[in-house]
mmCIF entry with sequence, helices, sheets and N, C-alpha, C, O atoms, coordinates in Angstrom:
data_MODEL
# 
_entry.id   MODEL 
# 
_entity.id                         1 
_entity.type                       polymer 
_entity.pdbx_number_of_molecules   1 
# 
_entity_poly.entity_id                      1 
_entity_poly.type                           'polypeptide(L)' 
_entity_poly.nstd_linkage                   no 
_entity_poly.nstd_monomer                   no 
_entity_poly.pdbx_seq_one_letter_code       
;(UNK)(UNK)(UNK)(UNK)(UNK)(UNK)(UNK)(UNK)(UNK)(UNK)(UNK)(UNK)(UNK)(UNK)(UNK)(UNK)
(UNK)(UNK)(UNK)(UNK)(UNK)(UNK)(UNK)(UNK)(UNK)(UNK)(UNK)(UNK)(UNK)(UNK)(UNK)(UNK)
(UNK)(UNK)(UNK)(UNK)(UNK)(UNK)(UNK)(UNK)(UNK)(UNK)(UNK)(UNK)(UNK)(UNK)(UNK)(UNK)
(UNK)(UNK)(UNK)
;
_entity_poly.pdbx_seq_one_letter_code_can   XXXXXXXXXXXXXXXXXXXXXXXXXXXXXXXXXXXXXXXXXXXXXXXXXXX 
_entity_poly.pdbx_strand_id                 A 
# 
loop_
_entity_poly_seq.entity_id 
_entity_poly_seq.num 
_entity_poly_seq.mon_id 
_entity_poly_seq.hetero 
1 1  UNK n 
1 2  UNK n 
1 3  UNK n 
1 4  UNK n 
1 5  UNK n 
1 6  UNK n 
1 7  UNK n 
1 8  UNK n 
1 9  UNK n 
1 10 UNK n 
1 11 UNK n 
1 12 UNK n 
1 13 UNK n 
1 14 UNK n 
1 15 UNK n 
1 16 UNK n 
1 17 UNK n 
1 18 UNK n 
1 19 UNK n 
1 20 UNK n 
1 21 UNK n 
1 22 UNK n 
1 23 UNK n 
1 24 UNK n 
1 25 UNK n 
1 26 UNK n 
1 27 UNK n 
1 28 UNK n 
1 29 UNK n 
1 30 UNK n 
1 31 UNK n 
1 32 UNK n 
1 33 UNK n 
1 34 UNK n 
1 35 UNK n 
1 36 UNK n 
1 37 UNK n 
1 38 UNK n 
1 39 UNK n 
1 40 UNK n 
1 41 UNK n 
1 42 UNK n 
1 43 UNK n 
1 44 UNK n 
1 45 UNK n 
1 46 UNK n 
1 47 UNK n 
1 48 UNK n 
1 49 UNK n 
1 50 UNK n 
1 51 UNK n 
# 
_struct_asym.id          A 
_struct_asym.entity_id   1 
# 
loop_
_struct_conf.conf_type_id 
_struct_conf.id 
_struct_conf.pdbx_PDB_helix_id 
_struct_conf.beg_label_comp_id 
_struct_conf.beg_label_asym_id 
_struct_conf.beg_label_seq_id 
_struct_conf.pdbx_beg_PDB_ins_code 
_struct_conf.end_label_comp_id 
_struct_conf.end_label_asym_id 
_struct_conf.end_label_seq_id 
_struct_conf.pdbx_end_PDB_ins_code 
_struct_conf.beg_auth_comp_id 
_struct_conf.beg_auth_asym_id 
_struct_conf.beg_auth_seq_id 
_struct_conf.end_auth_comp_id 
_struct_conf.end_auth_asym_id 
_struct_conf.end_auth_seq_id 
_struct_conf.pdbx_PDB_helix_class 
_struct_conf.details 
_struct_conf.pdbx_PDB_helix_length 
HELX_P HELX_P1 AA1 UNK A 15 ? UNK A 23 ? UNK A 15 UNK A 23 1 ? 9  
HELX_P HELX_P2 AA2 UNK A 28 ? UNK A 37 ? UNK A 28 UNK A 37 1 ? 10 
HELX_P HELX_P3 AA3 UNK A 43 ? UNK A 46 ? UNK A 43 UNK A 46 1 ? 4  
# 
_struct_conf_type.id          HELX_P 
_struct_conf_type.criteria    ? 
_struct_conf_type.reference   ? 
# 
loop_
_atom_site.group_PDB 
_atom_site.id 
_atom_site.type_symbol 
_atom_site.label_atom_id 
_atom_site.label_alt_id 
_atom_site.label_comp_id 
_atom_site.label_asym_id 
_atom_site.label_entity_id 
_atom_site.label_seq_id 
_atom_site.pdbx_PDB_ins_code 
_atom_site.Cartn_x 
_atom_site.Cartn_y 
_atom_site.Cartn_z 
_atom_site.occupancy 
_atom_site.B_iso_or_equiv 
_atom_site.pdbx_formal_charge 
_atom_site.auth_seq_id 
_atom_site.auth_comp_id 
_atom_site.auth_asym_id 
_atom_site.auth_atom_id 
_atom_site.pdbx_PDB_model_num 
ATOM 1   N N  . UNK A 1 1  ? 0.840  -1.183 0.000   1.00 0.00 ? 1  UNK A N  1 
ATOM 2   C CA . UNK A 1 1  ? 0.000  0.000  0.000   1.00 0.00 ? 1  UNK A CA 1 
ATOM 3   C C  . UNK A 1 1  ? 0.883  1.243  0.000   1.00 0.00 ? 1  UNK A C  1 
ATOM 4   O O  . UNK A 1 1  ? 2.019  1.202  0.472   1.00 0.00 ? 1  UNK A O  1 
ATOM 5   N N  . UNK A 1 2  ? 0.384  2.298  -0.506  1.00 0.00 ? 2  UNK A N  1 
ATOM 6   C CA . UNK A 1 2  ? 1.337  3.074  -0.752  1.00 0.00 ? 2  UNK A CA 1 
ATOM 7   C C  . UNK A 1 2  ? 1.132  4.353  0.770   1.00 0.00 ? 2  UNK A C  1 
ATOM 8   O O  . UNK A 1 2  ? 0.243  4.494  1.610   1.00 0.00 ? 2  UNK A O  1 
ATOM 9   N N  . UNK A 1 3  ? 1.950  4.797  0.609   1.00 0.00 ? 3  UNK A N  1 
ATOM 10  C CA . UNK A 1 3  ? 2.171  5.735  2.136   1.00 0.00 ? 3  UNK A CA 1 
ATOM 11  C C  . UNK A 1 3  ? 2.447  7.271  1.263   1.00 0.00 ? 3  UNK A C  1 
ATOM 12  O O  . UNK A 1 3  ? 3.268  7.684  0.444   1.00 0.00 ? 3  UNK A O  1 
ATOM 13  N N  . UNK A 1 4  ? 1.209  7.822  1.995   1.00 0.00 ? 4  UNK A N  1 
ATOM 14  C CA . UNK A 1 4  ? 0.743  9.210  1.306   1.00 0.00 ? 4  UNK A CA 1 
ATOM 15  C C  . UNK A 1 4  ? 2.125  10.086 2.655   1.00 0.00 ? 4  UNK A C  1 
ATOM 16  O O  . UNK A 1 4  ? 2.443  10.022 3.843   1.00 0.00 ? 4  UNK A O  1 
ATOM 17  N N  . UNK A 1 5  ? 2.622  11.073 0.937   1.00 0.00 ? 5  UNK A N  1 
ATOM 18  C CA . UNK A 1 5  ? 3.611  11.442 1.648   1.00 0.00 ? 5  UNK A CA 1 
ATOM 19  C C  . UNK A 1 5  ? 3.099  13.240 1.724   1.00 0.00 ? 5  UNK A C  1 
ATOM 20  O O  . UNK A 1 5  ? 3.577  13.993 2.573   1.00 0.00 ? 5  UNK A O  1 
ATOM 21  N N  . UNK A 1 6  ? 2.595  13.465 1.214   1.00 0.00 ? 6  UNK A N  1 
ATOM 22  C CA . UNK A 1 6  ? 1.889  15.011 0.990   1.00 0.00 ? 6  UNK A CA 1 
ATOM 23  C C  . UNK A 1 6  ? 0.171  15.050 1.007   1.00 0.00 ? 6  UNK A C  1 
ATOM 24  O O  . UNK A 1 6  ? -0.684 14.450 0.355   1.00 0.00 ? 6  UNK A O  1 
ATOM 25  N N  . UNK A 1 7  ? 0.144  15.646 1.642   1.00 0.00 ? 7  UNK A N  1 
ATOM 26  C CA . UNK A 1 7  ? -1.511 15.314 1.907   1.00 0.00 ? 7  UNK A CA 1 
ATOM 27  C C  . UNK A 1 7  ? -2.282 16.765 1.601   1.00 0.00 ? 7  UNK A C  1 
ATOM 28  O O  . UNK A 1 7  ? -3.455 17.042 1.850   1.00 0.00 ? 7  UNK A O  1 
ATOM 29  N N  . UNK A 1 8  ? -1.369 17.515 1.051   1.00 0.00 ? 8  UNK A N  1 
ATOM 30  C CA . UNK A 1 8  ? -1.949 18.597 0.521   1.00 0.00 ? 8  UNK A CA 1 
ATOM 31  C C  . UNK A 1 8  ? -2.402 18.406 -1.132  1.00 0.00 ? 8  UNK A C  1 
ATOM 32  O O  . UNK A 1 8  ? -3.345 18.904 -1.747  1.00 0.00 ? 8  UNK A O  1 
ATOM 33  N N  . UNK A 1 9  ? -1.223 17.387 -1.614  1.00 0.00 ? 9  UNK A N  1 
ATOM 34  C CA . UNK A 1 9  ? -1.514 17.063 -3.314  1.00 0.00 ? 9  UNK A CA 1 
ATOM 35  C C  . UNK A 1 9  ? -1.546 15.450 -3.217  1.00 0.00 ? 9  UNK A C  1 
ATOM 36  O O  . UNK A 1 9  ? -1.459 14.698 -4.188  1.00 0.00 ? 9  UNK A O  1 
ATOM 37  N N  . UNK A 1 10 ? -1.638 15.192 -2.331  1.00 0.00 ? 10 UNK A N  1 
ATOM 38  C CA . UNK A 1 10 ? -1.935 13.415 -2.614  1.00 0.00 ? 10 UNK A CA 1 
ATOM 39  C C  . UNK A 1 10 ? -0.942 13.143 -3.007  1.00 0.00 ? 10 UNK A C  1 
ATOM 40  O O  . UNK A 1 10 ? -1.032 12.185 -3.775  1.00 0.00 ? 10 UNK A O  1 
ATOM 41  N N  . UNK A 1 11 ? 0.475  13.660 -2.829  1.00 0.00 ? 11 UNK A N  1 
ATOM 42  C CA . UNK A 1 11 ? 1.409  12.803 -3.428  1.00 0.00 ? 11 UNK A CA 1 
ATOM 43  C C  . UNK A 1 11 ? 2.354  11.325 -2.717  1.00 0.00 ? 11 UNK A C  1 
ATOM 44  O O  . UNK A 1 11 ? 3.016  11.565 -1.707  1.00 0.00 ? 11 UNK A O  1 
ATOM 45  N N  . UNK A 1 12 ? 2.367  10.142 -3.171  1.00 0.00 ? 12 UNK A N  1 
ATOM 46  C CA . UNK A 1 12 ? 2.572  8.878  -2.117  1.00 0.00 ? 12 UNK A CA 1 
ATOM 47  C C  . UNK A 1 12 ? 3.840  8.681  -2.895  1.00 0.00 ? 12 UNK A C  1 
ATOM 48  O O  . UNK A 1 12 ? 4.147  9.089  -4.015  1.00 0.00 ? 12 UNK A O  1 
ATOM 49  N N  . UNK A 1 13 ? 4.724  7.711  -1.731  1.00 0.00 ? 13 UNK A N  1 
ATOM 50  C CA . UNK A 1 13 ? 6.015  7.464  -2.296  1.00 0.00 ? 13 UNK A CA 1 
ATOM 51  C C  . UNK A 1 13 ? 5.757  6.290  -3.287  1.00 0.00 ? 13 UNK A C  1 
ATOM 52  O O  . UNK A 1 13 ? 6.761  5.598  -3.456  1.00 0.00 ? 13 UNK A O  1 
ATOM 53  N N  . UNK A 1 14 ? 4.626  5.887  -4.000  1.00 0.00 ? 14 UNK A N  1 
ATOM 54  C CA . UNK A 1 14 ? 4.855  5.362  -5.232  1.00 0.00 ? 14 UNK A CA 1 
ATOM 55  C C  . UNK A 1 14 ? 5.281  6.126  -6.041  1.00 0.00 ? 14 UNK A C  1 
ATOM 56  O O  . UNK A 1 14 ? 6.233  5.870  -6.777  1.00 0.00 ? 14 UNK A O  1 
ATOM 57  N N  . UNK A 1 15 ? 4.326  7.719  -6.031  1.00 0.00 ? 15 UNK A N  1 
ATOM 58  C CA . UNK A 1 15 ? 4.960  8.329  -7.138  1.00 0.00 ? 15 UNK A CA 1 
ATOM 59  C C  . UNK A 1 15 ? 5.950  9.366  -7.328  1.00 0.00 ? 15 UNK A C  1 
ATOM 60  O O  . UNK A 1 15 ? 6.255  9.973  -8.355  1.00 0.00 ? 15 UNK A O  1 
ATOM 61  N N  . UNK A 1 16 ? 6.526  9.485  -5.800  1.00 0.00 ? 16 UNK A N  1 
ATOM 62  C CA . UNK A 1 16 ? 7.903  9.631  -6.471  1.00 0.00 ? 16 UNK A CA 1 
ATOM 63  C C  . UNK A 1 16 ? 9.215  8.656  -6.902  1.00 0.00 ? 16 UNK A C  1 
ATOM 64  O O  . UNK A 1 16 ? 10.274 8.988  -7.435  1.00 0.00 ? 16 UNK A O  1 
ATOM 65  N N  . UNK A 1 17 ? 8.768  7.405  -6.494  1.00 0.00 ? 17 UNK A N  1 
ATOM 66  C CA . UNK A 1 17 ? 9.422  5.366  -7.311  1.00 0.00 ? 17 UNK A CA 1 
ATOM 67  C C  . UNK A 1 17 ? 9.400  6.027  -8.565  1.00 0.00 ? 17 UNK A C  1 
ATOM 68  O O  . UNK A 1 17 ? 10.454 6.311  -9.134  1.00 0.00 ? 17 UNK A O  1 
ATOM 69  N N  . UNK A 1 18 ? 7.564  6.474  -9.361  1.00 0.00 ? 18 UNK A N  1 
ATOM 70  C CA . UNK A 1 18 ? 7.374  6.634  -10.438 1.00 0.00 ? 18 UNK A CA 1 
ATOM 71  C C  . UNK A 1 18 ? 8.700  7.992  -11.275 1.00 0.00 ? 18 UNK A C  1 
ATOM 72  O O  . UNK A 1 18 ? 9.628  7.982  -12.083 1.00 0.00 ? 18 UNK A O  1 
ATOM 73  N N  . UNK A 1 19 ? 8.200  8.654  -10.687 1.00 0.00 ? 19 UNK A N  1 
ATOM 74  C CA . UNK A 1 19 ? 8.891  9.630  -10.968 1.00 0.00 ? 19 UNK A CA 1 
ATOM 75  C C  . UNK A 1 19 ? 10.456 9.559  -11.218 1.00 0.00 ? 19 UNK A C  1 
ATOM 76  O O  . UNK A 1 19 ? 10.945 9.447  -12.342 1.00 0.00 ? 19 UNK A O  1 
ATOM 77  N N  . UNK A 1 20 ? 10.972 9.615  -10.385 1.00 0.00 ? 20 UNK A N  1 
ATOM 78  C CA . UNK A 1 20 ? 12.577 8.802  -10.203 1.00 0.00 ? 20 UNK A CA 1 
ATOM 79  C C  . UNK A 1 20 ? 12.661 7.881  -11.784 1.00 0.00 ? 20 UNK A C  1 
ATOM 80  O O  . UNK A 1 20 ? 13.307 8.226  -12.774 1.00 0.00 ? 20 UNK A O  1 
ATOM 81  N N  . UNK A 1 21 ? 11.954 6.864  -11.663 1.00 0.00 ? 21 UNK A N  1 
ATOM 82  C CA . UNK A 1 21 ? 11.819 6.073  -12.892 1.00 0.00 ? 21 UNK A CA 1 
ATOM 83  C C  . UNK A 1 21 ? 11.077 6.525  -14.655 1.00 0.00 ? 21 UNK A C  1 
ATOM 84  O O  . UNK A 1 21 ? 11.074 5.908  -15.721 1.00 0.00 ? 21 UNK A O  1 
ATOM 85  N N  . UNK A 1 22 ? 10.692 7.465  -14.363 1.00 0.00 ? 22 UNK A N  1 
ATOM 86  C CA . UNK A 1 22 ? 9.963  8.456  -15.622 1.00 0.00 ? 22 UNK A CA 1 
ATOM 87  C C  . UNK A 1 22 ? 11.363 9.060  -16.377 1.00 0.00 ? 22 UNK A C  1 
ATOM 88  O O  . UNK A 1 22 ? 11.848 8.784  -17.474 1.00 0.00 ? 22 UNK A O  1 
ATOM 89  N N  . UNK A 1 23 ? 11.723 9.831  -15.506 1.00 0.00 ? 23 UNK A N  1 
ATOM 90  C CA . UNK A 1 23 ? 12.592 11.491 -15.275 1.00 0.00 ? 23 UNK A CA 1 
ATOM 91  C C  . UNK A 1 23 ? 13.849 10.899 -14.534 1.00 0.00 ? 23 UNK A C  1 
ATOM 92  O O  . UNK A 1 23 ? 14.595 11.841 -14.266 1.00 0.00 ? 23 UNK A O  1 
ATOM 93  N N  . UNK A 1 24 ? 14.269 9.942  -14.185 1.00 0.00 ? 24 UNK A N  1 
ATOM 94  C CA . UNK A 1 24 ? 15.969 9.626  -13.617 1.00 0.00 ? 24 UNK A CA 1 
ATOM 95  C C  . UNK A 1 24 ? 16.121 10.558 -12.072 1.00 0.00 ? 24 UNK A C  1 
ATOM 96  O O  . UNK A 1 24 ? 16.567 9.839  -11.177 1.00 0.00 ? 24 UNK A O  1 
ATOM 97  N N  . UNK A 1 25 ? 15.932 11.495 -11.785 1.00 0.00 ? 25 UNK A N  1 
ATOM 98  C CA . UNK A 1 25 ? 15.112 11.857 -10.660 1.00 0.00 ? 25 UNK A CA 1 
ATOM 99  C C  . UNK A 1 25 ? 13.741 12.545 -10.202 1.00 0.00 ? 25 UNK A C  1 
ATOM 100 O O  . UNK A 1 25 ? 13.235 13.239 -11.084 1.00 0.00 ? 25 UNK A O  1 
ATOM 101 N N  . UNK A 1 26 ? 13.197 12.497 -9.256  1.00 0.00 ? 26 UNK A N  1 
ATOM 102 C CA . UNK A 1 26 ? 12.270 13.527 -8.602  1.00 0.00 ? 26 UNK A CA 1 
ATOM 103 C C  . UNK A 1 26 ? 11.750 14.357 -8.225  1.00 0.00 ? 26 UNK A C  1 
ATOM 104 O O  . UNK A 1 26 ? 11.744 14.399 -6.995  1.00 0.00 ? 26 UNK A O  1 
ATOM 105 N N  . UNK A 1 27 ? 10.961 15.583 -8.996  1.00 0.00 ? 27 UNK A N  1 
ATOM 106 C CA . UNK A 1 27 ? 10.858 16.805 -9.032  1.00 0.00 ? 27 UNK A CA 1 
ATOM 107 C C  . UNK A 1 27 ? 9.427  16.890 -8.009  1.00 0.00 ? 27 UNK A C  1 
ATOM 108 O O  . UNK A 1 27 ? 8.789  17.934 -7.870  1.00 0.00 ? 27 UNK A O  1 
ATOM 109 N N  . UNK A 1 28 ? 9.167  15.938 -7.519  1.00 0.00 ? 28 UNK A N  1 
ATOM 110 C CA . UNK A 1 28 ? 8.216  16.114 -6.607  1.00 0.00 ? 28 UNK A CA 1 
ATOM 111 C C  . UNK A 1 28 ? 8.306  17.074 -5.075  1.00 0.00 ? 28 UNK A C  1 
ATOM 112 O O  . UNK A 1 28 ? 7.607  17.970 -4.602  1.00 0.00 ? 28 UNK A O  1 
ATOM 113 N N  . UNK A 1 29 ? 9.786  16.217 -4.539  1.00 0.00 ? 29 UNK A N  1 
ATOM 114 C CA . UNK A 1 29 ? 10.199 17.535 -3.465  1.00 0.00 ? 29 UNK A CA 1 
ATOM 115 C C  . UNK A 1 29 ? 10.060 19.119 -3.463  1.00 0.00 ? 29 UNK A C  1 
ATOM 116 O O  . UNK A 1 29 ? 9.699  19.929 -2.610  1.00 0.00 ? 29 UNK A O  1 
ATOM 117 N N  . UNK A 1 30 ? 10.660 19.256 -5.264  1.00 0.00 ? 30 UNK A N  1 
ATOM 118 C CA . UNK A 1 30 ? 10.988 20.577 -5.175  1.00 0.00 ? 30 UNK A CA 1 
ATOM 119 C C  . UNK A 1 30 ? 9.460  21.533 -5.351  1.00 0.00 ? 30 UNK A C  1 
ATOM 120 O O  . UNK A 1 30 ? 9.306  22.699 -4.987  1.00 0.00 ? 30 UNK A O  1 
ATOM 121 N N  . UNK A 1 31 ? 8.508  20.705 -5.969  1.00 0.00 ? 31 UNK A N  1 
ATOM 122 C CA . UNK A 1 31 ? 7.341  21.092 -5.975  1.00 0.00 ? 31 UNK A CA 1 
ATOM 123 C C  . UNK A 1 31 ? 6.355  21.433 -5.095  1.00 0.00 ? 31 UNK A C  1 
ATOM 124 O O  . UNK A 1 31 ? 5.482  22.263 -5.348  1.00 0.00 ? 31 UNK A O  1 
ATOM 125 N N  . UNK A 1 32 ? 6.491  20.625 -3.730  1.00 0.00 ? 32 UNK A N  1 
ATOM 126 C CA . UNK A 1 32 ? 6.095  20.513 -2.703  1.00 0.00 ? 32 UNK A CA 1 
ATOM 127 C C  . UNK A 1 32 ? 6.913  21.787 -1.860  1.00 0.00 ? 32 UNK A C  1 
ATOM 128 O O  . UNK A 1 32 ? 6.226  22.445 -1.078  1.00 0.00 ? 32 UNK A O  1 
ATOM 129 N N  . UNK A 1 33 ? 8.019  22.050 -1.979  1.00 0.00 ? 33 UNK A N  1 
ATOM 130 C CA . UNK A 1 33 ? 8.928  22.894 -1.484  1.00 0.00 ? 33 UNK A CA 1 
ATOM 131 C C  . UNK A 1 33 ? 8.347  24.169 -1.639  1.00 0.00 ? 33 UNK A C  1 
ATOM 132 O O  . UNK A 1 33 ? 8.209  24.928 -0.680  1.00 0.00 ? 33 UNK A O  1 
ATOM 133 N N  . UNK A 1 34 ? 7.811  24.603 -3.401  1.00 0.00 ? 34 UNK A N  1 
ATOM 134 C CA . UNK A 1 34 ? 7.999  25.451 -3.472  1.00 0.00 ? 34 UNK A CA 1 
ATOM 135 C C  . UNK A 1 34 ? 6.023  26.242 -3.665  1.00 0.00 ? 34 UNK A C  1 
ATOM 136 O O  . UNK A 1 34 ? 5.564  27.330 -4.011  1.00 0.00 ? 34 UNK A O  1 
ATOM 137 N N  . UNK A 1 35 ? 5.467  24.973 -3.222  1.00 0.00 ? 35 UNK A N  1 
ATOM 138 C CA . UNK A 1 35 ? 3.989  25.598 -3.068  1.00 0.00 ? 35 UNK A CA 1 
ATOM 139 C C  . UNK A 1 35 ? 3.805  25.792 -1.202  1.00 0.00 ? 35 UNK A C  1 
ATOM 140 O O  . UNK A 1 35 ? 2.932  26.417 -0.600  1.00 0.00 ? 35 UNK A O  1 
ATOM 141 N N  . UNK A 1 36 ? 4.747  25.156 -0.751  1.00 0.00 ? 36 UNK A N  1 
ATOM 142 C CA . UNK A 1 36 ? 4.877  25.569 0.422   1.00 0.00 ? 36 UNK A CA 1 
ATOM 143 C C  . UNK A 1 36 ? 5.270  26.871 0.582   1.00 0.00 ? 36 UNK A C  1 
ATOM 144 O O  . UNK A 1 36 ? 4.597  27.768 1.089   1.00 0.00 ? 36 UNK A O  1 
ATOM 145 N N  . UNK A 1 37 ? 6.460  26.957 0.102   1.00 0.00 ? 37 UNK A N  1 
ATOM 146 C CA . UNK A 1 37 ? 6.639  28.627 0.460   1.00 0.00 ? 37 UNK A CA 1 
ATOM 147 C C  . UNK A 1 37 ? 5.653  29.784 -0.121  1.00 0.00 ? 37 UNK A C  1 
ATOM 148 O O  . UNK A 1 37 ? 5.495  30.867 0.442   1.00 0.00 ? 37 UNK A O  1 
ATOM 149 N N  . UNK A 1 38 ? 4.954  29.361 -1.444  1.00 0.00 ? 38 UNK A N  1 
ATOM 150 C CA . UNK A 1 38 ? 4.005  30.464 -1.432  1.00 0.00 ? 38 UNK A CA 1 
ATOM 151 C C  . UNK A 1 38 ? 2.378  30.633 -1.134  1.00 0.00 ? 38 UNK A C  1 
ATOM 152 O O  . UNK A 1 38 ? 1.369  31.052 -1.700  1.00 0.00 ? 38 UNK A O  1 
ATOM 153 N N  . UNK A 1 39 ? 2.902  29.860 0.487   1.00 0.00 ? 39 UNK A N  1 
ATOM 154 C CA . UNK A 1 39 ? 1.387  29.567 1.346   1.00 0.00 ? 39 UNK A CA 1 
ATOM 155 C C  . UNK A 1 39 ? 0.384  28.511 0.537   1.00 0.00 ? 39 UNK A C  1 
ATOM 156 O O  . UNK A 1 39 ? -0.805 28.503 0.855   1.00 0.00 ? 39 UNK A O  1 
ATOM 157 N N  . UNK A 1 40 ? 0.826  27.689 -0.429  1.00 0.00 ? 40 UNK A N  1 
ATOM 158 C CA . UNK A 1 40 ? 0.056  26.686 -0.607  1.00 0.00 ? 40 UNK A CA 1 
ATOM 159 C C  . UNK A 1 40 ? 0.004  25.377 0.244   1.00 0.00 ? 40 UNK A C  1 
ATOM 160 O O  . UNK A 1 40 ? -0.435 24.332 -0.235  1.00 0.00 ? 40 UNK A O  1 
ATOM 161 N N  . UNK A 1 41 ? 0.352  25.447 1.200   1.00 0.00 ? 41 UNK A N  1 
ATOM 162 C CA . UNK A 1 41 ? 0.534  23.861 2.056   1.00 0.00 ? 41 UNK A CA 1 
ATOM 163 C C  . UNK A 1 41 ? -0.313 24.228 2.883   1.00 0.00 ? 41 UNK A C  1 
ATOM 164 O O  . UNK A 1 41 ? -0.436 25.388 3.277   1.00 0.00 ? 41 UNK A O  1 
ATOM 165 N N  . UNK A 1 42 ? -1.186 22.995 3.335   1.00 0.00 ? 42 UNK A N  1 
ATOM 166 C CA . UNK A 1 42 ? -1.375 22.750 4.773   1.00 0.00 ? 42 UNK A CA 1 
ATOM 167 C C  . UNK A 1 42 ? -1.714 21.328 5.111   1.00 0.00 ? 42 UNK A C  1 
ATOM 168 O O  . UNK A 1 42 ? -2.683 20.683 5.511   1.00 0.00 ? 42 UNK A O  1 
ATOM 169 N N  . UNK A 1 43 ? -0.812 21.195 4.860   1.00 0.00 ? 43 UNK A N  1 
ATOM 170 C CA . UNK A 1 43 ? -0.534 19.619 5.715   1.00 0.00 ? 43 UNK A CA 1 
ATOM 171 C C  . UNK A 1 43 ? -0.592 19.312 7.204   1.00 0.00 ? 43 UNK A C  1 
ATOM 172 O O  . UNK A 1 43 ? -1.133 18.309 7.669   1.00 0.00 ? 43 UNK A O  1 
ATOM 173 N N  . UNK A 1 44 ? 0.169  20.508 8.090   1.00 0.00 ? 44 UNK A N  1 
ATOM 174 C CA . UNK A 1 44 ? -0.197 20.447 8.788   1.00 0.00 ? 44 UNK A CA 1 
ATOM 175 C C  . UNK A 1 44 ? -1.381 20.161 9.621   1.00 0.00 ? 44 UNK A C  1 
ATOM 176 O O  . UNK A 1 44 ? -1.500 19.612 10.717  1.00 0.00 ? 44 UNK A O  1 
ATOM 177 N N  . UNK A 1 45 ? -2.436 20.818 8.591   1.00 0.00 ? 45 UNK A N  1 
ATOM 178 C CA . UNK A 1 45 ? -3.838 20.607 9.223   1.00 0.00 ? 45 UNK A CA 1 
ATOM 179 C C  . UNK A 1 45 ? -4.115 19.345 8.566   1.00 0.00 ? 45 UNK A C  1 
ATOM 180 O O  . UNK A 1 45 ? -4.046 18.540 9.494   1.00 0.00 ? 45 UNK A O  1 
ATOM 181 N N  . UNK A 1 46 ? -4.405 18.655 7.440   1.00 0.00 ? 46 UNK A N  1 
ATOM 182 C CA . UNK A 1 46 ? -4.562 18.027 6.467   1.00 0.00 ? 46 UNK A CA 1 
ATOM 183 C C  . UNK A 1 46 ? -4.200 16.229 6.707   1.00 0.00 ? 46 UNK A C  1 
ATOM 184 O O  . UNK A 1 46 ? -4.759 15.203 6.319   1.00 0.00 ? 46 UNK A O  1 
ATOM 185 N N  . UNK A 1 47 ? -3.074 16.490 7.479   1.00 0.00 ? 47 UNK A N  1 
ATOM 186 C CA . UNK A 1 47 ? -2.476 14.977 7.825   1.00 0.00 ? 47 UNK A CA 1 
ATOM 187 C C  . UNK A 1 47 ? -3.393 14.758 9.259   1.00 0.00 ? 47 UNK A C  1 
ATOM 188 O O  . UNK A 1 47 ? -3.887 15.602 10.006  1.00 0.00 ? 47 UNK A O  1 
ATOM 189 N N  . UNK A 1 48 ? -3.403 13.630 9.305   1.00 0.00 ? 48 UNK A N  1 
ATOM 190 C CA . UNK A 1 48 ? -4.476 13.186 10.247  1.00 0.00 ? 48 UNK A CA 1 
ATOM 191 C C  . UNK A 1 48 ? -3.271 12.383 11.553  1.00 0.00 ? 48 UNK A C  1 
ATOM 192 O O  . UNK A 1 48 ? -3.647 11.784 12.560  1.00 0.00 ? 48 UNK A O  1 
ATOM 193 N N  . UNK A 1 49 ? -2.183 12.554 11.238  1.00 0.00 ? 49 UNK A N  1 
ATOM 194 C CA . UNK A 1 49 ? -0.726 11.869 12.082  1.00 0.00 ? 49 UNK A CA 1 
ATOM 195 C C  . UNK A 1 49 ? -1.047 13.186 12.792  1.00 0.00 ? 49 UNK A C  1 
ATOM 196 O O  . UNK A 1 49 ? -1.394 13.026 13.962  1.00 0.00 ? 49 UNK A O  1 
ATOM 197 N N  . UNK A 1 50 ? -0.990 15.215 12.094  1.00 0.00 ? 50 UNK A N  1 
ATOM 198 C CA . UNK A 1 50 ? -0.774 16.125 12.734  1.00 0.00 ? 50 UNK A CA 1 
ATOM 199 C C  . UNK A 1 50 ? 0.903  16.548 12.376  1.00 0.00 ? 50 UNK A C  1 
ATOM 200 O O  . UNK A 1 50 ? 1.672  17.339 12.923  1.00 0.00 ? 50 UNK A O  1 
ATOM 201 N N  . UNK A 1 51 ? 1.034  15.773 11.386  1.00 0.00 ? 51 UNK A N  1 
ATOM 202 C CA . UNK A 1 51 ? 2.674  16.125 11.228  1.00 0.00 ? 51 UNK A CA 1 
ATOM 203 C C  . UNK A 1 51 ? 2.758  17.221 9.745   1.00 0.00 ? 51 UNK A C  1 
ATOM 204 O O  . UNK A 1 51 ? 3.843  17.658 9.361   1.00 0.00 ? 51 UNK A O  1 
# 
């Protein structure tokens, strides 16, 4: 089962496996990185861990 790693875009570490394997690396971090900084995240609230 896959383990949801962003719970703001649904993104699970299958698809950054996928990704990695598409593209040779993973542009998922930096994406996540960078909707974070312009107040698009809230995971915080969003994850049900609270993390």
């Amino acid at each position: 089962m896959a383990e949801k790693i962003c719970w703001c875009f649904g993104y699970t570490d299958e698809d950054i496996v996928r990704d990695v394997q598409a593209h040779g690396r993973s542009s998922i971090l930096e994406a996540i990185m960078a909707a974070k900084k312009g107040g698009k995240c809230d995971c915080s609230h969003k994850n049900p861990k609270g993390k």
